[in-house]
N, C-alpha and C positions, 0 to 999 in steps of 0.2 A: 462778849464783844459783838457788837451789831456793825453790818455795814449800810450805809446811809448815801444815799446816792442824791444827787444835786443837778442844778443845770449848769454849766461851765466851769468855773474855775475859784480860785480864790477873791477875785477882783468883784466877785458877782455879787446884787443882795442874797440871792439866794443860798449862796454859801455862807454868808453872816446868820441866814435865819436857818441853816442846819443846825451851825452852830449852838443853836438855842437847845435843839431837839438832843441833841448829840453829848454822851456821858462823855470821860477822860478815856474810857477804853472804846470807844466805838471808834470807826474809820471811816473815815467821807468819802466819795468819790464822784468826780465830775462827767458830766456828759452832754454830747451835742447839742440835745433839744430835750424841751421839756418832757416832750413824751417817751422818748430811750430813757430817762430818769426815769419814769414814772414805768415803764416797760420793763425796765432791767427787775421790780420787784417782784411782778407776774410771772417773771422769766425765772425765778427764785436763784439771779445773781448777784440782787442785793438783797438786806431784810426788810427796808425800808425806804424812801424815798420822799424826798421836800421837795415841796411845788408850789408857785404861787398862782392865787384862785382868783383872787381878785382888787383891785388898785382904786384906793381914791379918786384916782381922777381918771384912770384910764378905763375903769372896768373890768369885768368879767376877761379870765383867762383861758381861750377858747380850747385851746390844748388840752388843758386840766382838766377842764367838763367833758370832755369828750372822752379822752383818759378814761375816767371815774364810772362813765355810760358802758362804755366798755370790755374795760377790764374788770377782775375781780377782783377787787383792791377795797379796802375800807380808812376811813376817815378814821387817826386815833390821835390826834391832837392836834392844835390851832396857835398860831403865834403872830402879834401884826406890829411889823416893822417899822419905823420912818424910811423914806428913799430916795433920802439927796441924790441931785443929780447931775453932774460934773462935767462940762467939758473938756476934754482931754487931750493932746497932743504931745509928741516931739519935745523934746528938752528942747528952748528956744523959739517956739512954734509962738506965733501972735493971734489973735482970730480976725482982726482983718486981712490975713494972706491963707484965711484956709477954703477951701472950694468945692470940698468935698466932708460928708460928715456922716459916719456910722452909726448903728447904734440898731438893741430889739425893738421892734416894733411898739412894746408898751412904753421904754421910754423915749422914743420919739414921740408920741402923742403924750407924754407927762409933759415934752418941752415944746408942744406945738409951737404956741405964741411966742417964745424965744426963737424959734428956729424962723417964727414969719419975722421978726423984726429984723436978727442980724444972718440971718441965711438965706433969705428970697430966693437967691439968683445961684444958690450951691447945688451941689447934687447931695439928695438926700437917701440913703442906703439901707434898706433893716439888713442885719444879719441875724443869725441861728439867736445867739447872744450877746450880753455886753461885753464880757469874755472875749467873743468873735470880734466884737468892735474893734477891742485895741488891738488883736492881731492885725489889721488891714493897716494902722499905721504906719508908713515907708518914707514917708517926708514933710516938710512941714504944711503944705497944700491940705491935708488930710488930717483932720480930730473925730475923736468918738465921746460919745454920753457914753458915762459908768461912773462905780460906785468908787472905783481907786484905782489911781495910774499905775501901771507896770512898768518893768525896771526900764529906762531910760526914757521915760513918759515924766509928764507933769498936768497939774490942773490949769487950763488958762480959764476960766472962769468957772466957779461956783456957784455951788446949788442954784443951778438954771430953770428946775424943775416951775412950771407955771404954779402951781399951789406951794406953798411952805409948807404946811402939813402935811403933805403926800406920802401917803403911806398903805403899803401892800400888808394881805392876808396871807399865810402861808401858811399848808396842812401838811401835816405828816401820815405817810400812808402806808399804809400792813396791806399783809394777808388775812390777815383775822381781825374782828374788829376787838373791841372792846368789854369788856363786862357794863348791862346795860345801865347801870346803877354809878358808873365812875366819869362821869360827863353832862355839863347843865347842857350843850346844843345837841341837836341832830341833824343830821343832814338826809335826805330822801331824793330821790328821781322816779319819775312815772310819767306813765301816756296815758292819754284819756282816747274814748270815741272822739270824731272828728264829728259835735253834733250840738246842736245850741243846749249850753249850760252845763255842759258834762265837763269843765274844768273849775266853774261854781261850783260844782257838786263835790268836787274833791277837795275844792281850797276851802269851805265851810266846813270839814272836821275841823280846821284848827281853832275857826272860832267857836263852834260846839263843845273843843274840848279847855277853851279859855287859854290854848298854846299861840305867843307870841310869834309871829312869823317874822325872823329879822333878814329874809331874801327871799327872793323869787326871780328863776332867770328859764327860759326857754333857751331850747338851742334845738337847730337840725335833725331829723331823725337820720338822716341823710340814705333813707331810701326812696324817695321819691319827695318832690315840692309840695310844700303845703305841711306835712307832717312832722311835729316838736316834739320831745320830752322837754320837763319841767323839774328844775332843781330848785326844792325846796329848804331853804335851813330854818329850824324854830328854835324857841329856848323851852328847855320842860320842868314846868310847875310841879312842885311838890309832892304831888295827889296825882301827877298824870302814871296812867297806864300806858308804857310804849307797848307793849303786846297786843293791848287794847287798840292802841291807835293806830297803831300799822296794819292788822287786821282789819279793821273799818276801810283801811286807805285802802288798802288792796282788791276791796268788792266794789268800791268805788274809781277804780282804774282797769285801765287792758290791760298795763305793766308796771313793776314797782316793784326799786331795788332799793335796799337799804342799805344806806352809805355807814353808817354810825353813830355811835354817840358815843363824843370826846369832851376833852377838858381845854381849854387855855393856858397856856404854858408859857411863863414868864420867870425869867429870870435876874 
């Protein structure tokens, strides 16, 4: 029995896309923000942990990637959700009487364009999670985006989300990674010199080694302005040598951690 740690609550996608990850004996557990999720597995008070990394339409999930930079955590499986997205209120509640509207920051920018045409003039809130959303509900003045209304809640309007397709990435994350042979992706992170072509120089192993790059996202080194690490995810060919490649990568960088290679996990 594994324990599997999540961000919020049952109402949340993220808890739907535990679910995926998660046998009949495993047991879930929620938490504030995505990084106490992704911390508690570091902390060895969970075994695991589900995070989401990145959003059709919202992007990159800053939390996660910095998580990932961070801690010693590895990438061991991959699962991508749909992520309707709901209007929520008060049993009774209308959305021309609401004036206030909660919700995580990623799916407030899933429902930007909804939120400019029938909310201009509301007050717009992120909280922790969508979870936290519908806690702040106290009257009908007040709704939240989420995934499912809690008990004395309802939907006033559905899948408000601005794309239809919208749909998040979610990893499941160990302490130990993988056996390198049971996963087509990988994922990597590295710092180059701060010097012209020195991140050409590292992003050409992949075409050297004919490995498809399907991301590339920089973020913060956040010790000083100016300086990024670079998460890379590829898919690996056949023939490829990761021993081979990570070792190339790594004289080709100042720093470079290897997240994993995992599998796609659907059910």
């Amino acid at each position: 029995m594994s324990r599997i740690a999540y961000l919020g609550d049952k109402y949340t996608h993220t808890y739907a896309a535990a679910q995926m990850f998660a046998s009949d004996k495993d047991v879930t557990a929620g938490y504030h923000t995505i990084y106490a999720a992704i911390n508690s597995v570091s902390e060895c008070e969970s075994d695991y942990a589900v995070a989401p990394v990145e959003n059709s339409c919202g992007g990159s999930i800053a939390d996660t990637l910095d998580a990932l930079w961070a801690l010693p955590l590895y990438i061991r499986g991959e699962t991508v959700l749909p992520v309707p997205q709901h209007l929520i209120g008060l049993k009774g509640a209308r959305r021309d009487g609401i004036r206030t509207v909660y919700s995580h920051p990623q799916a407030l920018s899933q429902c930007a364009s909804y939120l400019r045409t029938y909310f201009a003039d509301a007050d717009v809130i992120a909280t922790a999670s969508t979870a936290d959303a519908l806690c702040q509900l106290k009257d009908f003045s007040e709704a939240a985006i989420a995934r499912a209304p809690a008990e004395g809640q309802e939907i006033i309007d559905a899948e408000i989300e601005d794309v239809k397709n919208n749909s998040t990435r979610f990893l499941l994350l160990g302490r130990e990674p993988l056996a390198a042979d049971q996963g087509g992706k990988c994922s990597v992170v590295f710092e180059t010199q701060n010097r012209p072509g020195a991140l050409m120089n590292a992003l050409s192993l992949f075409s050297e080694h004919r490995l498809n790059m399907t991301r590339i996202e920089s973020r913060p080194h956040k010790s000083k302005l100016g300086r990024y690490v670079f998460f890379v995810d590829f898919e690996r060919g056949n023939d490829c040598s990761l021993s081979l490649v990570l070792g190339e990568l790594s004289q080709r960088t100042t720093a470079m951690k290897f997240l994993g290679s995992y599998p796609y996990i659907k059910k």
